[in-house]
N, C-alpha and C positions, 0 to 999 in steps of 0.2 A: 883654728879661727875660721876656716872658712868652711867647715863638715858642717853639716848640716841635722848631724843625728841628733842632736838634742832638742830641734824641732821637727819632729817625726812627719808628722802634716806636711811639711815644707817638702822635706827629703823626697819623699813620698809622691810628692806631685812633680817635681824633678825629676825625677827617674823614670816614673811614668810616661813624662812628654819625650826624655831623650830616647826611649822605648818607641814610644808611636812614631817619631819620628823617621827613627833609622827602619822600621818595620814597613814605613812609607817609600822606603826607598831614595829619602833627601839625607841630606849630609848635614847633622844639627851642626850649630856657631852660635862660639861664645864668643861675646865681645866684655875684654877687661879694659874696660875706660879708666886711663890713668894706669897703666900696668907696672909704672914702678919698675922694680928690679925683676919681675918678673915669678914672684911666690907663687901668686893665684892662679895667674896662667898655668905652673906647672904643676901647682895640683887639680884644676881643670882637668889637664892634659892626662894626668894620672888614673885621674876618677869616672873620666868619659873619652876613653882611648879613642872610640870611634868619629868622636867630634872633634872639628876645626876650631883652635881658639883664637880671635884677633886680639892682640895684645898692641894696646895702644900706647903708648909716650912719647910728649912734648918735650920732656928736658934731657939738655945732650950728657949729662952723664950719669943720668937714669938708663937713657936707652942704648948706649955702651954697654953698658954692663949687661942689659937684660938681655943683646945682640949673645951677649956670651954666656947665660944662663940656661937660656932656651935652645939653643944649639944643637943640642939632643936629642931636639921633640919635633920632630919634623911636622907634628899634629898644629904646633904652633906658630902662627903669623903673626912678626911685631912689624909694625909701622909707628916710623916716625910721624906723630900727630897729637892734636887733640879733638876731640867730639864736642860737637855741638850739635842743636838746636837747625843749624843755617850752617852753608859749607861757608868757606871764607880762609882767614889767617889769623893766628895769634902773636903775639910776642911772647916769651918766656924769659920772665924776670925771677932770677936763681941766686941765691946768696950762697951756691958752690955745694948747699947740703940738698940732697934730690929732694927733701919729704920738706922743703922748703922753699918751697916755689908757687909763684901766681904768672894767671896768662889772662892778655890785655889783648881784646882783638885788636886787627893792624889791617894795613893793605898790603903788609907783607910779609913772610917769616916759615913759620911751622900753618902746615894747613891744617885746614880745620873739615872734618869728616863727620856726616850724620850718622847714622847708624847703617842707614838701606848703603850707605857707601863703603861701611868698613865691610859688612856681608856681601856685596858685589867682589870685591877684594878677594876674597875666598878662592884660591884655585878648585876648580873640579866639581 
């Protein structure tokens, strides 16, 4: 689901930038907003060994579990959170199934993280 070979163009320019980049001598970062149990991250982590992945989740037994999925891949960083737009808070309102959840900003809860904050996050 998340290979990219069967839009070649795509792929293509992916590989490319994570090329230039690590040729650049920076450390490319993915950021998986909403990371869930943590799939995409690990095939990130698979597919662009040399890249850092921020793997992001709001909900607590989403991010339990992806705590123990990812474990392996020292390439990848989960934080407890959600992305936004504007740093802040959400609330996470969960009927107990992870792929069934919505988040309510708040003044207080799970933070809320832009993107330049999940890649600041990045060791190294």
């Amino acid at each position: 689901e998340y290979d990219l070979a069967s839009v070649p163009v795509a792929e293509a320019r992916l590989t490319a930038r994570y090329t230039e980049i690590l040729k650049s001598g920076s450390l490319p970062v993915i950021v998986d907003c909403g990371a869930n149990i943590g799939a995409a991250s690990i095939w990130y982590a698979r597919k662009y060994p040399k890249a850092r992945i921020v793997a992001v989740e709001p909900e607590d037994g989403n991010y339990d579990v992806l705590i123990e999925n990812v474990r392996a891949y020292p390439n990848i960083v989960p934080l407890k959170a959600a992305v936004g737009s504007e740093a802040g808070f959400v609330e996470v309102q969960s009927l107990g199934l992870g792929w069934v959840g919505q988040t309510f900003r708040s003044t207080e809860g799970v933070p809320v993280l832009t993107i330049p904050d999940c890649v600041a996050l990045v060791p190294g």
